[in-house]
C-alpha positions in Angstrom: -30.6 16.5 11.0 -32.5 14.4 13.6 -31.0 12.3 16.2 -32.4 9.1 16.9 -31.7 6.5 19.8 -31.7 2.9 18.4 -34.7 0.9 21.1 -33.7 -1.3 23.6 -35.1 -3.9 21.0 -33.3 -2.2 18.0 -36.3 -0.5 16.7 -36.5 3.0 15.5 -39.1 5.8 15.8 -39.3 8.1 12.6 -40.7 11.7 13.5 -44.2 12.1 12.3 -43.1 14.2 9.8 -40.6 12.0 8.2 -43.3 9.1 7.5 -45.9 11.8 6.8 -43.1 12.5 3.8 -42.7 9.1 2.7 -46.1 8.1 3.2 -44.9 5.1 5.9 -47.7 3.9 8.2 -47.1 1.8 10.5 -46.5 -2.0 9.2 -44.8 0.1 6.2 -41.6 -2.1 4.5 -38.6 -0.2 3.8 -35.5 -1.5 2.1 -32.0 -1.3 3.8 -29.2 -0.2 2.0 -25.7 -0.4 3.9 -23.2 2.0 1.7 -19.6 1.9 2.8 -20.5 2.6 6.9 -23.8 4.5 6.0 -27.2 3.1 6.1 -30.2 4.2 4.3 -33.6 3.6 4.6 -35.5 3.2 1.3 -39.7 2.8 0.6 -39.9 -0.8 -0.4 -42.4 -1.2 -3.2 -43.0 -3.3 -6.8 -41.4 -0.9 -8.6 -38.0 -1.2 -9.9 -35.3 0.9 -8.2 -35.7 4.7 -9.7 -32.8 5.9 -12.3 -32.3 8.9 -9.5 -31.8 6.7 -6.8 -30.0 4.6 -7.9 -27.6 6.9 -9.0 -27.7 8.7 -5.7 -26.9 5.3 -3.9 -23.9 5.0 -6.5 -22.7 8.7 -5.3 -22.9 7.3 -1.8 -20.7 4.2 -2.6 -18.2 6.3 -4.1 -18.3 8.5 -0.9 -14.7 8.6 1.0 -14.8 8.3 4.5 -12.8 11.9 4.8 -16.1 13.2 3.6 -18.7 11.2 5.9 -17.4 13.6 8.9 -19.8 16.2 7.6 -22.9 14.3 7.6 -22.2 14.1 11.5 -24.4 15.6 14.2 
C-alpha cells in the first residue's frame, strides 16, 4: 500500500503508476464512494456500474470496523 498526504488544498497525487492502471489523465472524473469510514475512488464513465463492482462495494458496506484495522498502513 501507498501512503498519500491529502494537499494543503485537499487535492491528491496518484503515483504514475496507479493512473497509468486506470487510464486517469489529468482532468480524468472519478466517482467517490464513502463505505462505512472507507473511501474509494472509482473511473467515472457512461457506463452503468459493473456487476463486480458493485458487488465488491456491497462486500465493503458489509465490512465491520474490527476488520478495517488490517487495511492499515
Amino acid at each position: 500500500m501507498t501512503r498519500m498526504t491529502v494537499g494543503p488544498e485537499g487535492q491528491l497525487t496518484l503515483l504514475p503508476t496507479v493512473q497509468a492502471q486506470y487510464g486517469w489523465q489529468p482532468g480524468a472524473a472519478v466517482r467517490i464512494v464513502e463505505t462505512r469510514g472507507v473511501v474509494l475512488l472509482v473511473p467515472l464513465t457512461n457506463e452503468p456500474l459493473p456487476i463486480q463492482l458493485a458487488q465488491e462495494l456491497a462486500q465493503w458496506q458489509e465490512l465491520g470496523a474490527a476488520h478495517r484495522g488490517h487495511f492499515r498502513i
